[in-house]
C-alpha positions in Angstrom: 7.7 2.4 -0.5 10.3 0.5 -2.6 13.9 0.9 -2.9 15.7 2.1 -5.8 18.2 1.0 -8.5 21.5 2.8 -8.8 24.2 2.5 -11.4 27.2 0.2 -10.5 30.5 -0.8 -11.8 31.2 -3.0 -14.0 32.5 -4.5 -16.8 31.0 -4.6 -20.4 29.8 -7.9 -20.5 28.1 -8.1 -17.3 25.0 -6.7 -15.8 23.8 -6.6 -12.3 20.1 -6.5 -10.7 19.2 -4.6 -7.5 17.2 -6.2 -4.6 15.4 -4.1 -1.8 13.9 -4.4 1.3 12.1 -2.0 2.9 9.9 -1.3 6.0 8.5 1.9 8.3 5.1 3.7 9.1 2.9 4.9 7.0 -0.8 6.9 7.1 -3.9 5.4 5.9 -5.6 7.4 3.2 -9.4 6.6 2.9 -10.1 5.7 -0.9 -13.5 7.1 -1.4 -14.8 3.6 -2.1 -17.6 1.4 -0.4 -17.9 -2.2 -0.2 -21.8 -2.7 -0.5 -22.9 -5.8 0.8 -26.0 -7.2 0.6 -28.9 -8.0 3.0 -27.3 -12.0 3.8 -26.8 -11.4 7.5 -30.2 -9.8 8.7 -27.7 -7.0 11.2 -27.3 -5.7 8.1 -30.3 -4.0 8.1 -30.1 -0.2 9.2 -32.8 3.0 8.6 -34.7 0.8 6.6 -31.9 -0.3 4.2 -31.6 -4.3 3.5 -27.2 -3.7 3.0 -24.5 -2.5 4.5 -21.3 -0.3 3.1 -17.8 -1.2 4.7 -14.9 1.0 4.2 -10.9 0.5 4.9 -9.5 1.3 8.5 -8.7 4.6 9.6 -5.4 3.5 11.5 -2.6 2.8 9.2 0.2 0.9 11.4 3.6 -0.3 9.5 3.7 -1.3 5.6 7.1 -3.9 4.6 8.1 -4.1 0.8 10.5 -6.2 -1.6 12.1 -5.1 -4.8 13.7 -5.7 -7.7 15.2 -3.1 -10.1 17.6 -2.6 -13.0 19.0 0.2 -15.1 18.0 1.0 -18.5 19.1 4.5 -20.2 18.9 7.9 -19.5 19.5 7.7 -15.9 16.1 6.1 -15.9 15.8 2.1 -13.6 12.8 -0.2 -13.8 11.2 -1.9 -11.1 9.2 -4.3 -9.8 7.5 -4.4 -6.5 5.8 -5.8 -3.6 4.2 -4.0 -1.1 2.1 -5.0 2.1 0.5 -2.9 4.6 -1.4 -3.0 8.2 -4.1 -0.9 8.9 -6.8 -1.1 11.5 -10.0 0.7 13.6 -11.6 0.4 16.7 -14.8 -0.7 16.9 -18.0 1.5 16.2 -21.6 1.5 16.8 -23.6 1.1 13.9 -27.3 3.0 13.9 -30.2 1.0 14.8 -32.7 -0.9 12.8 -35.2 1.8 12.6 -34.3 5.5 11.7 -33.0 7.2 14.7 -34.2 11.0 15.5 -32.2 13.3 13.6 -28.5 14.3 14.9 -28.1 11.2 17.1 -26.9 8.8 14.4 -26.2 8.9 11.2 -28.3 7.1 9.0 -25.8 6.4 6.6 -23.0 5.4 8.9 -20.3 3.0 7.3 -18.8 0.3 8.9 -15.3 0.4 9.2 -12.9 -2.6 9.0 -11.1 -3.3 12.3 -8.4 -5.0 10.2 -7.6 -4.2 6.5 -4.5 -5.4 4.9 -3.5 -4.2 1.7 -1.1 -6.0 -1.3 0.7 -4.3 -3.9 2.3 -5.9 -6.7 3.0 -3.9 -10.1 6.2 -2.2 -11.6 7.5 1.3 -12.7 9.9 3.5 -13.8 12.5 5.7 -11.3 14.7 8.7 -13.0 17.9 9.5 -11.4 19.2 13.2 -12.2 22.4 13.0 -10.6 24.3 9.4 -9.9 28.1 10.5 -9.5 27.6 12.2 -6.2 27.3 10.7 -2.0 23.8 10.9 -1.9 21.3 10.3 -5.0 17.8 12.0 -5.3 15.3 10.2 -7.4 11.5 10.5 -8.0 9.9 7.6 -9.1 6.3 6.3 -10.2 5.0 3.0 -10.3 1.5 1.2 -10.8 -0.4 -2.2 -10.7 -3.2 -4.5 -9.0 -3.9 -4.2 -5.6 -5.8 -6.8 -3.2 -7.5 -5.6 0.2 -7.9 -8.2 3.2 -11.1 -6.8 5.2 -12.1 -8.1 9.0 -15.0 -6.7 10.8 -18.1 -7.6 12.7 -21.7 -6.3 13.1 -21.6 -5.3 16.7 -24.0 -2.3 17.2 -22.6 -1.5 20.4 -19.6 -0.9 19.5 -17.8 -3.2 22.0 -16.8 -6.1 20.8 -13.3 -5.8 18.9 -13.2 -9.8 17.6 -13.5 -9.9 13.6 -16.4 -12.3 12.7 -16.7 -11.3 9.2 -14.4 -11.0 6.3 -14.4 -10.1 2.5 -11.6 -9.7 -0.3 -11.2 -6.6 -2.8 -9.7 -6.5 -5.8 -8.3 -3.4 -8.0 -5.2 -0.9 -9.0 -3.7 1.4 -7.4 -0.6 4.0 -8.8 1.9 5.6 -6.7 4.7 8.6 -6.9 7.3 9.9 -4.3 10.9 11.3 -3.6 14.0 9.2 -1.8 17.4 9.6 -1.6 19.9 6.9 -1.2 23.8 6.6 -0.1 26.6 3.8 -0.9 26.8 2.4 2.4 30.1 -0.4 1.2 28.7 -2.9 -0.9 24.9 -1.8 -0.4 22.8 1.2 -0.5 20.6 2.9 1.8 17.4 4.5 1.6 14.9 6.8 2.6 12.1 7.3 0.6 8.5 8.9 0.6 5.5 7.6 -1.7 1.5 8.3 -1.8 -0.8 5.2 -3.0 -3.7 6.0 -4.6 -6.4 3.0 -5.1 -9.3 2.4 -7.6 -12.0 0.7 -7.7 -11.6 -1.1 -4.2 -12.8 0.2 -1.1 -9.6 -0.2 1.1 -7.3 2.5 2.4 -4.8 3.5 0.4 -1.6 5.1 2.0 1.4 7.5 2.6 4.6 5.5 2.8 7.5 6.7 4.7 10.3 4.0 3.9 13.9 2.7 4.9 15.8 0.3 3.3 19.0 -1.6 2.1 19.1 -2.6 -1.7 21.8 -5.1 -2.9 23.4 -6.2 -5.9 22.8 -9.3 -7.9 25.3 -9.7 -10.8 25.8 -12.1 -13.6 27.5 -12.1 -16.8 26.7 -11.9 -20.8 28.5 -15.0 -22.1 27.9 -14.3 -26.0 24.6 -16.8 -25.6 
């Protein structure tokens, strides 16, 4: 979801970092993980259970990211990032109190979150095979914590879309993809391609499909 570094010219004593922004849709991925939460609203009671499990939304809408990056050796750039993304659902019934007759509800039904925005900050590595040419391909892997921003409420009838109810996440997440980028005068641009993977927390992970500008920073080496 982040842009990438790319090699520059200049002189021996100076250096340069790169600075990205980035932005476009992406899919939600559900993580596998449930929030359980326990019996402190008494809604929360369903088939005989005193909890509740709430998942991520199912409706991944835009994700935006900021960058930073800087060369190293062997073609390879390390980078730091940022990453935030928008996912909702529409509102669903939840079974009743009692056990329902088999193959009307499902007993086990999760809630899901109507809103569940997602931060990403961590830091990786991005190899580079080929950097004297108009367009670069690079693949690139990064990893860190991750925070999820749920928003739901324990309407059973499924039609009341106003959050009442909301709960924080914490875990980590990793992430690979593809880009390509292209000098564009004195910036770059990008297209790029990533899958998020989270632990631990029960928010939806992601398929990024990015585009971007990245931009030098340069200073020099004064001997101190």
């Amino acid at each position: 979801m982040l842009g990438p570094a790319t090699a520059s010219a200049q002189d021996d004593d100076s250096y340069s970092l790169r600075w990205t922004v980035a932005g476009g849709p992406s899919l939600a991925i559900p993580s596998g993980n449930k929030l359980k939460l326990s019996g402190s609203n008494p809604t929360c009671r369903t088939c005989g259970r005193n909890f509740q499990r709430v998942v991520g939304a199912d409706d991944s809408k835009y994700h935006a990211a900021l960058n930073v990056a800087g060369d190293i050796r062997f073609n390879l750039t390390i980078r730091g990032e940022l990453n935030y993304s928008h996912a909702t659902s529409l509102q669903s019934k939840l079974p009743p109190r009692e056990c329902p007759p088999p193959g009307i509800y499902k007993c086990f039904q999760d809630r899901k979150s109507l809103i569940d925005n997602a931060w990403y900050l961590g830091g990786g590595l991005e190899w580079t095979p080929f950097k004297r040419i108009p367009v670069m391909p690079y693949v690139a892997a990064t990893g860190g914590i991750s925070l999820n921003m749920f928003a739901w409420n324990w309407d059973t009838t499924g039609t009341n879309s106003i959050p009442s109810t909301h709960a924080k996440a914490f875990g980590s997440y990793v992430s690979g993809g593809l880009g390509a980028r292209a000098r564009i005068k004195s910036a770059l641009a990008f297209v790029e391609a990533r899958r998020f993977t989270n632990f631990s927390t029960p928010g939806t992970a992601m398929a990024a499909y990015s585009f971007g500008l990245q931009y030098w920073l340069r200073f020099h080496n004064y001997g101190y």
